[in-house]
C-alpha positions as CSV (number, residue, x, y, z in Angstrom):
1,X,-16.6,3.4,6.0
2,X,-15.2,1.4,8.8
3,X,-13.1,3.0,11.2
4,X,-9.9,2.0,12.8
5,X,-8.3,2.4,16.7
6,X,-5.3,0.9,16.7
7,X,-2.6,-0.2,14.3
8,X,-3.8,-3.8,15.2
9,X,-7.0,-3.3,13.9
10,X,-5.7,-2.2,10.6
11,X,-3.6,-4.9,10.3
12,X,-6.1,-7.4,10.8
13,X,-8.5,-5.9,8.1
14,X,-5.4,-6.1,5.7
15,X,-4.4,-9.2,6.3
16,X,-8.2,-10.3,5.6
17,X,-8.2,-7.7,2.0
18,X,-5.2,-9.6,1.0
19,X,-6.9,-13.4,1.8
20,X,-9.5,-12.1,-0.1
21,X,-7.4,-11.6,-2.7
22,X,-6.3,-14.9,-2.8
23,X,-9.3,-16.2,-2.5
24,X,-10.6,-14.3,-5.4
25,X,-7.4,-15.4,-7.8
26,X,-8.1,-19.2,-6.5
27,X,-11.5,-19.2,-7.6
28,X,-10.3,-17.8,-11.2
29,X,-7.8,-20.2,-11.3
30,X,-10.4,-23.2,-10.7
31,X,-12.8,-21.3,-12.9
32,X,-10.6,-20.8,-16.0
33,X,-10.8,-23.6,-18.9
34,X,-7.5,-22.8,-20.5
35,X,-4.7,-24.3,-18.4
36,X,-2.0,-21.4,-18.9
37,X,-4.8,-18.8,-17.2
38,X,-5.1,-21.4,-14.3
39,X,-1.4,-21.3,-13.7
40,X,-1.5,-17.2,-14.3
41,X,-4.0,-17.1,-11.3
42,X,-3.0,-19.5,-9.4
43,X,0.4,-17.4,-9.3
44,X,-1.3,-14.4,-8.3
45,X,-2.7,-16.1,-5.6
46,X,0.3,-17.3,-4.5
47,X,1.5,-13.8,-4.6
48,X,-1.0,-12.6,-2.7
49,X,-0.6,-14.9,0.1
50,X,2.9,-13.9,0.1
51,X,1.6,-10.2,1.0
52,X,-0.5,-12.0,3.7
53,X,2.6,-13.8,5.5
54,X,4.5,-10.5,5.3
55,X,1.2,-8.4,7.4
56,X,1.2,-11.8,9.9
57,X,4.9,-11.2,10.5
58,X,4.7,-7.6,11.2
59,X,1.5,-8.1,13.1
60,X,3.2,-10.7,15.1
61,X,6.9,-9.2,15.6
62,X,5.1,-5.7,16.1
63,X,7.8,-4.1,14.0
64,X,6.3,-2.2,11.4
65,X,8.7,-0.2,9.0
66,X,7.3,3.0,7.3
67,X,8.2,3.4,4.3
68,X,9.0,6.8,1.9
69,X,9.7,5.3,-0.9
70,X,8.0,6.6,-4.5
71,X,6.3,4.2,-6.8
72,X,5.8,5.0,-10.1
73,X,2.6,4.8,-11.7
74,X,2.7,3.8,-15.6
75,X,-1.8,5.0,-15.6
76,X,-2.0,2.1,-17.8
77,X,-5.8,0.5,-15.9
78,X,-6.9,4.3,-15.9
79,X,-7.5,4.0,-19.7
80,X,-8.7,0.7,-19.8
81,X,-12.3,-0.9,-19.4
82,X,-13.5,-3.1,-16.9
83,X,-13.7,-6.7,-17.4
84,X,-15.6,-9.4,-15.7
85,X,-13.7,-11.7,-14.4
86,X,-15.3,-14.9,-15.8
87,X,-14.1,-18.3,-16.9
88,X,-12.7,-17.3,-20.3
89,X,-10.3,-14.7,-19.8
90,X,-6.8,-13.7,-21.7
91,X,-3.7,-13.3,-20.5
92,X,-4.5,-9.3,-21.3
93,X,-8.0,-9.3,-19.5
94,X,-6.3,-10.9,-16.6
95,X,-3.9,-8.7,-16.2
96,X,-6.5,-6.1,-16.2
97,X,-8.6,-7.2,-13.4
98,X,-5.5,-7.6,-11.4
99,X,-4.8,-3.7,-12.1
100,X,-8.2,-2.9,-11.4
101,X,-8.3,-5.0,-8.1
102,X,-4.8,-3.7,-6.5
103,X,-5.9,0.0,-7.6
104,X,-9.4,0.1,-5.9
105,X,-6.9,-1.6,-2.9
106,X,-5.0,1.0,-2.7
107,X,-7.6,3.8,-3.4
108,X,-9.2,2.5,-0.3
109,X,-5.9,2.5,1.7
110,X,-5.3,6.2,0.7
111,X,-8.7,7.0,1.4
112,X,-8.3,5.4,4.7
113,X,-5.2,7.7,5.4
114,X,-7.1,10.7,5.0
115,X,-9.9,9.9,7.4
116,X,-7.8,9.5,10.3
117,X,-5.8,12.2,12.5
118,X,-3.7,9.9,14.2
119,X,-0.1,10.0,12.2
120,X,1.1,6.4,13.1
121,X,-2.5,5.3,11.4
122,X,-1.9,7.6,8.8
123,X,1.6,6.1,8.3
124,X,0.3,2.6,8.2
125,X,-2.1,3.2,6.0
126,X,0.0,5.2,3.6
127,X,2.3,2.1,3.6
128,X,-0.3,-0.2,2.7
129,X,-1.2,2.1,-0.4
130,X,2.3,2.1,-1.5
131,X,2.4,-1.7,-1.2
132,X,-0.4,-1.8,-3.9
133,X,0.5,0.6,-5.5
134,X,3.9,-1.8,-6.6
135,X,1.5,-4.7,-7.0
136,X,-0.5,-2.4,-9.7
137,X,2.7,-1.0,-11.2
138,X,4.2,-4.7,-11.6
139,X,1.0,-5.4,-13.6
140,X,1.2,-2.5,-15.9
141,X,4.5,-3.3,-16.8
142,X,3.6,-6.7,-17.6
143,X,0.6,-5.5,-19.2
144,X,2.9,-2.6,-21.3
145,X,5.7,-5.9,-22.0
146,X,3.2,-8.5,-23.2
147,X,0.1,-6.8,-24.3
148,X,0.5,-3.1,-25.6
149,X,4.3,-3.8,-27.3
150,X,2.3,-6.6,-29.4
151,X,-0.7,-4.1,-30.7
């Protein structure tokens, strides 16, 4: 796993995991064939590049505000299979590869957190974990609103 020296160097490998991201959502958006699943993943990249800007600003105003704030987690994609992320999708398997995708994100952020000794690392990284961890918990809901409230 790679390792990290300065808050600088974090913020650059997060800024590139969330154009990644976008990346990933654009090419399922050109991929899908049913126009409402292009607009559904062409909003979560959107989103995603919104998470971007916000890492470029701190990054570039150097202000970095840890956060302490609680997220709650609804479990939903811990019951639920994986699904490949191909041209056919529904509404309810998109929503669980975006689950999937923002928990391994901040799995790896927490994991991250743990290898290092240095608190204001730790602190970053534990701030980036709670970032996805809201970007997961938005899609549960959504996922608990739309999908499981209609079986």
């Amino acid at each position: 796993m790679k390792t990290f020296n300065s808050i600088e160097e974090i913020l650059h490998f997060a800024i590139n995991s969330e154009q990644e991201s976008v990346d990933f959502y654009t090419r399922l958006s050109g991929q899908a064939r049913n126009l409402e699943m292009k607009q559904i993943f062409a909003q979560y990249a959107h989103e995603e590049m919104t998470h971007k800007a916000r890492l470029v600003s701190i990054r570039d105003s150097g202000q970095f505000i840890i956060s302490t704030e609680e997220v709650n987690d609804l479990k939903i994609s811990d019951y639920l299979v994986d699904i490949f992320p191909g041209p056919d999708l529904t509404y309810a398997e998109a929503l669980v590869v975006a689950m999937k995708k923002e928990k391994a994100a901040f799995r790896l952020y927490l994991d991250l957190a743990g290898r290092t000794n240095d608190q204001d690392i730790k602190d970053v990284f534990m701030t980036l974990a709670l970032e996805e961890s809201k970007h997961k918990l938005r899609f549960e809901i959504e996922y608990d609103q739309h999908v499981m409230k209609e079986n």
